[in-house]
Every structure is written in structure tokens, then in C-alpha cells.
C-alpha positions in Angstrom: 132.3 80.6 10.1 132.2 80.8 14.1 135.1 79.2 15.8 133.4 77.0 18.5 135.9 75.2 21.2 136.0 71.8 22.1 134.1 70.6 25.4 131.2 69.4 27.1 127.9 70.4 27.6 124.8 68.8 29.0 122.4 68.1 25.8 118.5 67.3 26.4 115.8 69.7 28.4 115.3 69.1 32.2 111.6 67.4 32.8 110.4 70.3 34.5 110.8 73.0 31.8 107.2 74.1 30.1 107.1 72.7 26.5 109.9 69.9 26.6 109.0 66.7 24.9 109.7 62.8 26.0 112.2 62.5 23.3 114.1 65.4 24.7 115.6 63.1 27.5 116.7 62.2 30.1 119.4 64.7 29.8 123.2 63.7 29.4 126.4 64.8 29.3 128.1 64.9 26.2 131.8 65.7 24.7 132.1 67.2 21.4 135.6 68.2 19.5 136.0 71.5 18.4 134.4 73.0 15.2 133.7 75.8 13.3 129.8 76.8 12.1 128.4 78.8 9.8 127.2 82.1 11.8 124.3 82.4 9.5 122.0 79.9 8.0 122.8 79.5 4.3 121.5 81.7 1.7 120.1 81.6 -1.5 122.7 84.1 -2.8 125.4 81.2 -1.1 123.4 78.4 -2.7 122.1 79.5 -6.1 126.5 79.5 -7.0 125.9 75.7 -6.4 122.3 75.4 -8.7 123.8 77.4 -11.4 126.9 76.0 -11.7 127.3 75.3 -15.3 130.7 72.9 -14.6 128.2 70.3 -12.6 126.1 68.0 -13.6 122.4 68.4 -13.6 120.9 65.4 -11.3 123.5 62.7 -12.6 123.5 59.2 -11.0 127.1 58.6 -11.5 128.7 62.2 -10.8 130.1 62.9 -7.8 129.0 66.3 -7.4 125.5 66.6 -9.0 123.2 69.6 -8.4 119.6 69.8 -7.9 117.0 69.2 -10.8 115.0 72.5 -11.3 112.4 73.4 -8.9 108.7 72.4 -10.3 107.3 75.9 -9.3 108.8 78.6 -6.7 109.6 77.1 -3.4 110.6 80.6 -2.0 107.1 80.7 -2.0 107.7 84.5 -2.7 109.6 85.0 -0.1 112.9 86.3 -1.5 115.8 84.8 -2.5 118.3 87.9 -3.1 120.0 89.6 -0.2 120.3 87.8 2.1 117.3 85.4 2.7 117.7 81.7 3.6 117.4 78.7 1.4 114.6 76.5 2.3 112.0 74.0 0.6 114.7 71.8 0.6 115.3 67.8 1.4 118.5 66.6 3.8 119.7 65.3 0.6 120.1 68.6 -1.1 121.7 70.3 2.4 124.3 67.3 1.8 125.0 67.7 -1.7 125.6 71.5 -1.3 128.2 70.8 1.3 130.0 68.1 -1.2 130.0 70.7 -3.9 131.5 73.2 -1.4 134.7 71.0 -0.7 134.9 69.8 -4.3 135.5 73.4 -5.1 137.0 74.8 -2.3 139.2 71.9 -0.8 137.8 72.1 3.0 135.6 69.8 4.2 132.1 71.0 4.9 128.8 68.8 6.5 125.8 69.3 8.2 126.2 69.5 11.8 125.3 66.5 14.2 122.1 66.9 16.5 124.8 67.6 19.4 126.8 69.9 18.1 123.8 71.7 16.8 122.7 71.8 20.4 126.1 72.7 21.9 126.8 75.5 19.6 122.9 77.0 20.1 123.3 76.9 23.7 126.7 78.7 23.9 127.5 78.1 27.4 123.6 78.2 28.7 121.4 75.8 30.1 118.3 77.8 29.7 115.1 77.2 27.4 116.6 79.6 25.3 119.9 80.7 25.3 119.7 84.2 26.4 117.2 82.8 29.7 113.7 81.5 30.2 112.0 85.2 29.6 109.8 84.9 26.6 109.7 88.6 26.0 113.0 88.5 24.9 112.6 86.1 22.1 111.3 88.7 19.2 115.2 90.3 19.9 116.6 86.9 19.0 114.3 84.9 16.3 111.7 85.6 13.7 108.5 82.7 14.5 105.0 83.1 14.5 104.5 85.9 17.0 106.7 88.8 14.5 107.9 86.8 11.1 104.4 87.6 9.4 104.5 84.2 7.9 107.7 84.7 6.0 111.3 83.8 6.6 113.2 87.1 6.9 117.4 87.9 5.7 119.5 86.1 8.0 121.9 88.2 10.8 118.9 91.3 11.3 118.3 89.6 15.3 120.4 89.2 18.4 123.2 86.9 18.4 123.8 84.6 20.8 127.0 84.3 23.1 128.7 82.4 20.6 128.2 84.7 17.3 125.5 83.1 15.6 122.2 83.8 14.4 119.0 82.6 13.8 120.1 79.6 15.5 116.3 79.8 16.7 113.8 80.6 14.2 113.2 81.6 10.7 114.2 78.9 8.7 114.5 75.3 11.0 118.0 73.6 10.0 118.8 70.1 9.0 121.1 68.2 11.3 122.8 64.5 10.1 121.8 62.6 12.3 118.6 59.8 11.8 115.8 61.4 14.3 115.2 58.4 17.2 112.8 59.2 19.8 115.0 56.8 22.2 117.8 58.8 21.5 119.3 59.9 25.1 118.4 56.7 26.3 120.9 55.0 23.4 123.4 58.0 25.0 125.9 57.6 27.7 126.6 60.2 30.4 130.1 60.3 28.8 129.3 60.3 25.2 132.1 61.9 23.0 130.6 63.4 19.3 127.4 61.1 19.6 125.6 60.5 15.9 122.5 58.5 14.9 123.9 57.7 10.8 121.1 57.9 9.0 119.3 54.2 7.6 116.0 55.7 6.3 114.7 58.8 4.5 112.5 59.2 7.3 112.9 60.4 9.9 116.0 62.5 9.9 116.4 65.2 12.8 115.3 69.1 12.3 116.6 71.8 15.0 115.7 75.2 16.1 111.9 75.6 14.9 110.9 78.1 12.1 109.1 81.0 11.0 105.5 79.6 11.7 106.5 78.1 14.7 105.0 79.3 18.3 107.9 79.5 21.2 108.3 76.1 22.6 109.5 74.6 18.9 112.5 77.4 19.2 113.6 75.7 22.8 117.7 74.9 22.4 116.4 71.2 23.3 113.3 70.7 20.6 113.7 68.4 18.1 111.7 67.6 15.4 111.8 64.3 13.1 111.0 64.6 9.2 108.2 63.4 7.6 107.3 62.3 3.9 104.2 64.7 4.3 106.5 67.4 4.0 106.5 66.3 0.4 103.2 66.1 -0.2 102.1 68.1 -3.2 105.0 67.5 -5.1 103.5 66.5 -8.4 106.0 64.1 -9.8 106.0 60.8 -9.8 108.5 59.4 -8.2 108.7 62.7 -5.6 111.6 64.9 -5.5 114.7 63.9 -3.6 115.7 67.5 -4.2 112.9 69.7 -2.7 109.9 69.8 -0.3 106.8 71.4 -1.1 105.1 71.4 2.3 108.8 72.0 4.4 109.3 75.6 3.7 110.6 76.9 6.5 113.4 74.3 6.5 116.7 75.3 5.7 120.2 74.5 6.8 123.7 75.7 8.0 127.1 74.1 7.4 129.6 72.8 9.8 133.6 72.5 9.5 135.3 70.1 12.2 138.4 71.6 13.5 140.7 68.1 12.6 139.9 68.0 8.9 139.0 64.6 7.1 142.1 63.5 4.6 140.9 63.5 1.2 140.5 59.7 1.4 137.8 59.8 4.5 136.1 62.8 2.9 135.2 61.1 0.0 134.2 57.9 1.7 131.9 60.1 4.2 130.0 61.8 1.2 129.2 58.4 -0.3 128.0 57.0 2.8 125.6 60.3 3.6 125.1 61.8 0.8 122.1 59.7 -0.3 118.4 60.1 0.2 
């Protein structure tokens, strides 16, 4: 986990910059507590200890720590899954549920992170396109997408870092965030907006950060944000679908957040039941 400080950035893409999207404004400034992130996305090696784990239930309804059902066929897609390689095929749900299982066993209170921190902590002090500038060349040093990843998600921590300490924040696998995607959603902000979240209502949409390993440049912009879709479930061939994994979302993965003022054991539990649902 990276340390990241308490303070205030401005969140959103200015209208001039090549690529931005309506729902990427009108930028604001926003205040966000201090936190600590995961420097890498999380790995299968990290979350296989949750899908094996023998001591939790298998896809209970009444448990509070249940883990996912079995995977219908191979969602690495071949990829890899030992050494290093990110999770991904995976709902918001299943993100959620691995972060519950992480503070039932640990006793520190994990989540995913909100759209703004995700922002704040990818831009690490910049308020370029990307955060090491606006120079496109320099993007293969910092993220694997469609230009170098050969169509596969690659082991976490092999490009640049940025400022901050963390990787991949652009690229290879795109990360959940827990917020409910709203195109109006700097509108809904105020200039003075202090740990901003949209709690989810729906299934769909919930918001996606940091483009993947198919993705061409413009997705990996700090600003771009992408809402979920149930297409990205398409071919999954049970009946009701999966609230566990997604067939056609396989370059979507997730990292995990720990706020600096931790939760007491009361409010954690109370914030899993209220987000940890589908």
C-alpha cells in the first residue's frame, strides 16, 4: 500500500484537451482525506487466497463473507494467473466481496476507491492528460494498451511509476471504482466538494477508471471514465447471469483502497451491507 496525503486537486479534463468526453466536466475542485492504495492492481496470486479459501462459504445468501461461485470456463482467457498477473473478468460485486473478506481476516478496513480518489491518486500532483505530460511517446514507458500489450494484460509493476509509487494506474487491466457512473456528475459537484461519491442504486452503470489493455490512448487519460454495461456479460451462459464474473469485461480488474481514519468495527460492517450487493 502507497501512503497518499490528504488535499485537493482539480478532478475532470479541461475542454480543450484532445479525446476528453462531456461527462468529464466541467472541471472542479475537490478535497479528499488522506488514504493509502494499493501500488499495484490486485493479482490473481492475491485473489485466488480469497477463491480457495476453504473456511468461507461458497456463494451463500446469508454469510457475511461469501466467495465467488466457480468460473463457467477460464476467464484469464489464457492470459496467466501466476506471478504476478492481474485479476480480471470480474463484476464490482466480486471487487467488493474481496475487500470484505480482506478485513474479515485481517482486521483493517479495505474498499474500492471512489471515482475521486482514483483520480487524485493517478494524477499525483499533475494536471496533464497523463500524468507524466501530454507526450504520447512516452505512454509505452508507463502502460500496457493496444499499441504494446499484444492483446493481453501483462504482470503488474514491469512499467514506470508515477510520482506517487503506483502502477499501472493507466492500462492493462481498467479498475473498478465505488461509485454509480452519472454522466452529470461534475455538474451534481461543487467547487468545494470534500470526498465526493455517487452510492451506487443500480447494477448498471457503475464507474471504470484508467482504460485497459485493448484500449487506444485517449481511454488511459487520468480524466476518462467509463460506465459499465450488462453487455459486458453477454455470453455468460447461465441463467440468471453471473453476479460473480464477466465474460465480455476482461480487461477489468481492480485495486484496493485503505482510508487513513479507519471505520470502527460497527460502521465497517454497516458499509459492506450497504455496498456489497450487486
Amino acid at each position: 500500500m502507497v501512503p497518499v496525503q490528504a488535499g485537493s486537486f482539480t478532478m475532470g479534463s479541461p475542454a480543450a484537451e484532445p479525446g476528453r468526453k462531456p461527462a468529464e466536466g466541467p472541471a472542479k475542485k475537490v478535497k479528499l482525506d488522506a488514504f493509502w492504495m494499493g501500488a499495484k492492481e490486485v493479482t490473481y496470486d492475491e485473489f485466488l487466497l480469497f477463491f480457495n479459501d476453504e473456511n468461507t462459504p461458497r456463494d451463500s445468501e446469508v454469510d457475511a463473507v461469501t466467495r465467488p461461485t466457480p468460473q463457467y470456463i477460464d476467464l484469464s482467457w489464457g492470459m496467466g494467473k501466476q506471478g504476478g498477473f492481474p485479476v480480471n473478468s470480474m463484476s464490482q460485486y466480486t471487487a467488493m466481496m474481496y475487500c470484505r473478506w480482506l478485513y474479515k481476516k485481517t482486521g483493517i478496513f479495505y474498499r474500492l476507491p471512489t471515482e475521486a480518489e482514483w483520480e487524485y491518486a493517478c494524477r499525483a500532483g499533475s494536471t496533464s492528460a497523463y500524468y507524466f505530460g501530454d507526450d504520447l511517446k512516452q505512454l509505452k514507458e508507463y502502460a500496457w494498451f493496444a499499441d504494446n500489450s499484444n492483446k493481453k494484460y501483462q504482470k503488474t509493476g514491469q512499467k514506470k511509476a508515477n510520482a506517487w509509487g503506483l502502477y499501472d494506474m493507466l492500462g492493462n487491466v481498467s479498475e473498478w471504482t465505488l461509485d454509480e457512473y452519472r454522466e452529470d456528475y461534475f455538474s451534481a459537484l461543487t467547487d468545494t466538494a470534500h470526498n465526493p461519491m455517487v452510492a451506487p442504486t443500480v447494477t448498471y452503470p457503475r464507474a471504470v477508471r484508467g482504460g485497459g489493455y485493448l484500449d487506444k490512448p485517449d481511454a488511459l487519460r487520468c480524466a476518462s471514465r467509463v460506465p459499465s454495461d450488462p453487455s459486458w456479460n453477454k455470453r455468460d451462459p447461465q441463467m440468471p447471469k453471473s453476479k460473480w464474473w464477466l465474460t465480455d469485461a476482461m480487461a477489468v480488474g481492480f485495486r484496493v483502497v485503505r482510508p487513513l481514519k479507519a471505520p470502527t468495527a460497527e460502521e465497517a460492517e454497516a458499509f459492506y451491507a450497504k455496498y456489497c450487493h450487486e
